[in-house]
C-alpha positions in Angstrom: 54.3 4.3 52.0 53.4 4.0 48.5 56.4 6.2 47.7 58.7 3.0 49.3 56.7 1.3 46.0 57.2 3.3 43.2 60.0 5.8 43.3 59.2 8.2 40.9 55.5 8.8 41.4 54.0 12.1 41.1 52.6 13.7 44.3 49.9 15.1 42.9 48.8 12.0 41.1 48.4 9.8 43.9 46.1 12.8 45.9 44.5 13.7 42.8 44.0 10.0 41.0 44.9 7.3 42.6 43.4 7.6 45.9 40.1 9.1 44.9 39.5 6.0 42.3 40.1 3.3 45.1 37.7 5.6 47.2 35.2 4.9 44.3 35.9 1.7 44.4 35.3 1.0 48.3 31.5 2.9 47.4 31.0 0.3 45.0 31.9 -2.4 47.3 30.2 -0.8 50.3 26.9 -1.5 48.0 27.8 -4.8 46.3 29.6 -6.9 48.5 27.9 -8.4 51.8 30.9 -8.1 54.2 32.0 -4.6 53.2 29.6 -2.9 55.4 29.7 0.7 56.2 32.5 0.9 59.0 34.6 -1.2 56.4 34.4 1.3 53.8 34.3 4.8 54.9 37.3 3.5 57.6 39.3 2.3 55.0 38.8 5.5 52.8 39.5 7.8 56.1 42.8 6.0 56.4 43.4 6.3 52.1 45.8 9.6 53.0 47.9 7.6 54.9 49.7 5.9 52.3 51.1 8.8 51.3 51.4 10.8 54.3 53.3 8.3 56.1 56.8 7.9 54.9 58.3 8.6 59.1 56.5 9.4 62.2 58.0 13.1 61.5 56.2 13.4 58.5 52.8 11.6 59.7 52.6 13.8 63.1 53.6 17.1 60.6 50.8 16.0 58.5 47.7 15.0 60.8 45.7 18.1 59.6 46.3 17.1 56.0 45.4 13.9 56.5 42.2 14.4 58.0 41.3 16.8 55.4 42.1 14.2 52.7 40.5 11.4 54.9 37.2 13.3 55.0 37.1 14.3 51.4 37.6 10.6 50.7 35.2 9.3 53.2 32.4 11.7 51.6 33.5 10.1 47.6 33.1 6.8 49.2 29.5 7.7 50.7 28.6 9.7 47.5 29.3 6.8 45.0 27.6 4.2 47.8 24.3 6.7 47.3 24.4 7.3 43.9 24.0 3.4 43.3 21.3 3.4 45.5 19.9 6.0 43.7 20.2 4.3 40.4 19.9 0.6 41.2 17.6 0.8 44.7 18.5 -0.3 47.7 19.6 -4.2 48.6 18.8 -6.0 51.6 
């Protein structure tokens, strides 16, 4: 989908760049913002692949391994960041 956006984007810069940094974002949410709980965030980041999987249903049934390869890898940058601010800052209630 993100392809239908920008035409000319590299492949590689949307696995490599693009998604992971709005999976770092959705950690940082996931620990600052009330509403983003924890079924918000890692869902979101499990479903990140998908914009750029998706471009057909050929390609998106082709492509289910990859994306939940990429949809885990995500999921676990999402939960990293999330406990690396706990870490640092504590937890908030």
């Amino acid at each position: 989908m993100l392809y239908w956006w920008i035409e000319g984007m590299n492949p590689l810069f949307v696995v490599f760049v693009l998604c992971p940094l709005i999976a770092l974002i959705l950690g940082v949410c996931w620990y600052s913002i009330k509403w983003c709980n924890r079924v918000i965030a890692l869902g979101v980041s499990l479903l990140l692949p998908l914009l750029y999987i998706t471009s057909d249903w050929g390609t998106f049934t082709s492509n289910l391994d990859a994306w939940l390869m990429y949809g885990v890898g995500y999921s676990l940058v999402t939960w990293a960041t999330y406990r690396l601010l706990c870490t640092l800052k504590g937890y908030k209630s």
